[in-house]
Structures are given as C-alpha cells and as structure tokens.
C-alpha positions as CSV (number, residue, x, y, z in Angstrom):
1,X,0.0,0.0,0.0
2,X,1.6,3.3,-1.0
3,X,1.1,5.9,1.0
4,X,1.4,10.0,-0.1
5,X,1.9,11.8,3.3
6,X,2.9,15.0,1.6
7,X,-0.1,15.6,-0.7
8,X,-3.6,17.0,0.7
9,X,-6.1,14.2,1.3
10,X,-9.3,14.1,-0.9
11,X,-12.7,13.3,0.6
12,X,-14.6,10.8,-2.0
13,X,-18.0,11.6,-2.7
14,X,-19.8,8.8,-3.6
15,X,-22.8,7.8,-5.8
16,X,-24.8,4.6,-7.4
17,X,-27.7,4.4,-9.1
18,X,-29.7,1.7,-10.8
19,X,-32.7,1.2,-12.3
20,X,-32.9,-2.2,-11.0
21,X,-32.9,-0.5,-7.7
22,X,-35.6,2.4,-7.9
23,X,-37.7,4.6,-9.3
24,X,-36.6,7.2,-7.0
25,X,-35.6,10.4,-8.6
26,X,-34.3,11.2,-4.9
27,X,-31.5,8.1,-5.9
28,X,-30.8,9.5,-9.2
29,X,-26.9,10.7,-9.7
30,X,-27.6,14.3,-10.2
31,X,-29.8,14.6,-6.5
32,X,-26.8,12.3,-4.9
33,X,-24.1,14.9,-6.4
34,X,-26.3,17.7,-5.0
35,X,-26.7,16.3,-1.3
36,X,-23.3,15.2,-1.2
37,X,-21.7,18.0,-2.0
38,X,-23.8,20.5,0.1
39,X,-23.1,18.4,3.1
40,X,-19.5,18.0,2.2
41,X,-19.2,22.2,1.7
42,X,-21.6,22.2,5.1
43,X,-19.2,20.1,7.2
44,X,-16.0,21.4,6.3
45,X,-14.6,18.8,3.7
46,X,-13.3,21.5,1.4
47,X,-11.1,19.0,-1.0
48,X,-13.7,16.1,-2.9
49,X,-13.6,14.2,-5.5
50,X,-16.7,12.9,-7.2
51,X,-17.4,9.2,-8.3
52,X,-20.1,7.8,-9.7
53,X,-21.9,4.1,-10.8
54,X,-24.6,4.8,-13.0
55,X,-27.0,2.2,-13.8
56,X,-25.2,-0.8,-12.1
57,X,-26.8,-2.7,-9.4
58,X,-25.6,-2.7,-5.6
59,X,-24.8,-6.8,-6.0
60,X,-21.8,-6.2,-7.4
61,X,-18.8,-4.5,-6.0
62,X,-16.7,-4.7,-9.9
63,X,-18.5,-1.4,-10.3
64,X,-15.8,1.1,-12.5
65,X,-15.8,3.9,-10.0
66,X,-15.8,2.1,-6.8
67,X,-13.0,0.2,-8.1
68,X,-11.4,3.8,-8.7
69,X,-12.1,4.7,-5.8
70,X,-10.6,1.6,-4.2
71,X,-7.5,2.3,-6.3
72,X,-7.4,6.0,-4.9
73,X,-7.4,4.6,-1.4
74,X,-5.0,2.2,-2.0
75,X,-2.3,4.9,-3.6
76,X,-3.4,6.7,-0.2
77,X,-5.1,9.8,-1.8
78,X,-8.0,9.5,0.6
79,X,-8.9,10.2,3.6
80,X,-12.8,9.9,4.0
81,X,-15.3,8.5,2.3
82,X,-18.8,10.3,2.3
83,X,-22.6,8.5,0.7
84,X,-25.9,9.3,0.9
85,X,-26.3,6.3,2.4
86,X,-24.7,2.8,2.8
87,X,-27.6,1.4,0.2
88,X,-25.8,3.3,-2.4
89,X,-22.4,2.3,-1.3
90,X,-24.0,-1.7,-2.4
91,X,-26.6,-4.0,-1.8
92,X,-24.8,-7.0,-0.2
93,X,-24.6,-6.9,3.7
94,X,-21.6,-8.9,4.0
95,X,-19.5,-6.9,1.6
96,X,-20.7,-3.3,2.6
97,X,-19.6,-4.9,6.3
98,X,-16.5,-6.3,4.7
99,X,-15.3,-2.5,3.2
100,X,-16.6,-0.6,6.4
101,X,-15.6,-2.5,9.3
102,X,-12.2,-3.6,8.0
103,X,-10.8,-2.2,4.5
104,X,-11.9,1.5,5.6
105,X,-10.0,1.2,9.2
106,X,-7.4,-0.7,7.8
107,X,-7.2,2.1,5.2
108,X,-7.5,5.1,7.8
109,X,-10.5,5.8,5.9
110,X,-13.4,7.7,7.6
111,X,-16.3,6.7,6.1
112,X,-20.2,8.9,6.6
113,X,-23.3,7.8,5.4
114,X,-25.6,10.8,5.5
C-alpha cells in the first residue's frame, strides 16, 4: 500500500444508481451529487472528489468507480469516504460490512453515510 503523506487528502463523494434498484428520482446521480456536495461544503470537507456508478446494481462491488475509488485509497489519496447512504455504497450486507468494518479502518479511511 503506498502511502502519499505530503499531498492533501481528498474526501470521496460517492454515488450509485440503478434502475434495477428504484424509481426514485431522490436516488438519481444528479440529486446524490447535490446532497453530497452540500453536506461536504456544510461540514467542512473542502477538498472532494466525485465518483459515480450509474445504472449498475448494488450486487456487485466490480463497479468502475468504486473500483477507482478503491485504487485511490489504495495509492493513499483519501482520507474519507462520504454517501448518501450505505444502500448506495452496495446492496450486499456482507460486503458493505467487509469494506466498512475492515478495508476503511485498515485504510485510515473515515467513512459517513448521511
């Protein structure tokens, strides 16, 4: 794990949506971006990086921005990890538990759910 202690630390904001999922336009991306980013701006988190999994169910965790995200950690860029909540982050109890109770503390990763 490589670890940039010199750099500023980003705070990932980030989003899923699929159809499979809901209806909801209150799930969509764009209303995701919105509330994450106002709460971010609200609580201080000044530096953020957007990502986003559109139209790709919770199930799976091969999702092309979480994994970007995952690579981001990994290359130790950052430092918190903010959702609208943890339904968006996936749908499968045992993984969601897997990334939040042990790759996000092993990480140093601070991780919301709003």
């Amino acid at each position: 794990m490589q670890h940039n202690k010199n750099s500023i630390k980003v705070t990932a904001l980030y989003a899923r949506f699929s159809r499979n999922d809901s209806d909801n336009e209150s799930d969509s991306i764009a209303n995701q971006r919105k509330i994450l980013q106002s709460y971010a701006k609200e609580k201080g988190f000044s530096c953020t990086r957007f990502y986003a999994d559109d139209g790709i169910s919770g199930t799976t965790f091969d999702r092309p921005d979480f994994q970007r995200m995952l690579t981001d950690i990994e290359n130790g860029e950052i430092e918190t990890v903010i959702v609208k909540d943890l339904s968006r982050f996936g749908r499968l109890s045992s993984m969601v538990g897997y990334y939040t109770d042990f790759y996000f503390p092993q990480n140093s990763i601070r991780r919301v759910a709003i």
